[in-house]
Steps between C-alpha positions, in 0.01 A plus 500: 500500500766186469392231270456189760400295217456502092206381271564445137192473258493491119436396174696209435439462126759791479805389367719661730278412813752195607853723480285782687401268794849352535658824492206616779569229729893545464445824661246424764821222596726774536289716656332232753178592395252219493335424166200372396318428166166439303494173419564537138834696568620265796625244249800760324650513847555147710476567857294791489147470675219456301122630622177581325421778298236627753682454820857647386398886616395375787881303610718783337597913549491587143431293212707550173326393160710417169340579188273749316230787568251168506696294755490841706121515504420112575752546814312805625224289449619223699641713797117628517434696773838431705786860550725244348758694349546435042853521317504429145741382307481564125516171307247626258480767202365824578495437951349837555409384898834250499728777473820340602694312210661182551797607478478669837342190671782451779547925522146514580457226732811616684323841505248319605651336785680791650149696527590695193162551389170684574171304463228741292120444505317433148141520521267240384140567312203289611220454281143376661264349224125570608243277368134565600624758805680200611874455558602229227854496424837677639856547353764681591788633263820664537555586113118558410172362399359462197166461366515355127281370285358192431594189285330719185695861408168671588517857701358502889292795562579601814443780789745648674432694854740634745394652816100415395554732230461328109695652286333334221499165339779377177533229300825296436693242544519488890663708785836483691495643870881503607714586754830719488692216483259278195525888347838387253291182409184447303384824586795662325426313183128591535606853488469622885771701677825352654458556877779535790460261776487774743214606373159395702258454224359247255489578072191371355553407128198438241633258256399607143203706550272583231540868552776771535348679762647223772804497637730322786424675817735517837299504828597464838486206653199627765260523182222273499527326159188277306474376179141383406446219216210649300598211252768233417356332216663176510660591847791612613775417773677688814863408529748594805874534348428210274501262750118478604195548346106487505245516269231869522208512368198779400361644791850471729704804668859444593567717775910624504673602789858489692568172679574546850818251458772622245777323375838593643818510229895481652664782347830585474674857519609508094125395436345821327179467320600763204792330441325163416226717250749621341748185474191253457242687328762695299245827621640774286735338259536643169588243214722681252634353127829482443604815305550332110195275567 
């Protein structure tokens, strides 16, 4: 599909945010394709039109966001519900969703601009909190959601039922339900499996659990998932890829489940998801002494 027109969104505490806008817009000049920017970006690159956060997916083809795994997730977030198209560009440390480097900022937008690219569907999770058999809060997540615990370090007891069936109640320190793509983030340090995007399922991760009978498990996406709070002691707080949160309390069910709008990621044909494990998670490197040592 040829780019008609560019969106740039960011985080523009970076410190290479300004050069990275300049060089963006340099190419969009040569190339002829419009630009426009968040407001917070507009002011690296004179000229270049600046629009609100919530309306730039809306005026754009694809929108392109500089900085980290974080800045990734708040503009999924802001595109919402629209098949606006998501190219990140790695200003941050570990990028596992901004795979391209900024070194290959004009490459890829070139790419970009001669329809070298394929546009791949991530899926999101939604989580329905349930308080007195009513509906009481929503959120949405393309990394995960995560029930934690409370402001005292107190175990939840909870219940967890997929498919109407319990498989028993736990205690611990919360639970993470995660898609492939949140798979190589907190759910990886929690212990769970590393997932490949392709795969159409969601990993649900106890954090800590007081026994070592419970482990991560993988189930497809279809499943009907529940956790029941049997009690939160001081309470305890669902959180959608860190960027929104509510507070659950004893007596609620969160009710998981695939949202019916995914988030769609610009690709391009060198992208390779075992390629980044291994280069950014260092999967399967062995750290060997110098002989003498």
């Amino acid at each position: 599909m040829p780019i008609r027109r560019l969106g740039l969104f960011g985080n523009p505490a970076k410190p290479e945010i300004a050069a990275a806008v300049a060089e963006a817009a340099d190419c969009c000049r040569r190339a002829g394709v419009p630009l426009l920017a968040a407001a917070d970006l507009a002011r690296f690159a004179p000229g270049v039109e600046s629009v609100a956060d919530d309306v730039l997916p809306d005026r754009c083809d694809v929108v392109v966001a500089f900085g980290g795994d974080g800045t990734m997730l708040r503009a999924a977030r802001t595109i919402g519900h629209r098949p606006t198209p998501l190219l990140g560009i790695n200003l941050g440390s570990l990028g596992y969703l901004t795979d391209v480097p900024l070194g290959e900022l004009v490459p890829s937008l070139e790419q970009l601009f001669t329809g070298s690219y394929t546009v791949t569907e991530r899926s999101r999770i939604r989580g329905l909190v349930r308080r007195d058999g009513r509906d009481f809060v929503e959120l949405e997540a393309l990394n995960d959601l995560v029930v934690n615990m409370g402001p005292l370090p107190r175990a939840l007891l909870l219940e967890l039922r997929i498919d109407q069936v319990t498989l028993g109640r736990f205690l611990g320190d919360g639970l993470i339900v995660s898609t492939p793509t949140g798979s190589t983030a907190y759910n990886l340090s929690a212990g769970g499996p590393i997932v490949h995007p392709g795969v159409h399922g969601f990993v649900v991760t106890p954090i800590c659990p007081h026994s070592l009978a419970i482990r991560p498990l993988l189930i497809p996406e279809d499943r009907t998932v529940e956790l029941h709070f049997a009690d939160v002691g001081q309470g305890a707080t669902l959180t959608a890829d860190g960027q929104a949160a509510c507070s659950v309390a004893c007596g609620d069910v969160i009710q998981y489940s695939r949202s019916e709008h995914p988030v769609r990621l610009v690709k391009f044909p060198h992208s390779d998801f075992f390629l980044a494990m291994r280069h950014k998670l260092q999967w399967g490197a062995i750290q060997r002494r110098p002989v003498g040592d």
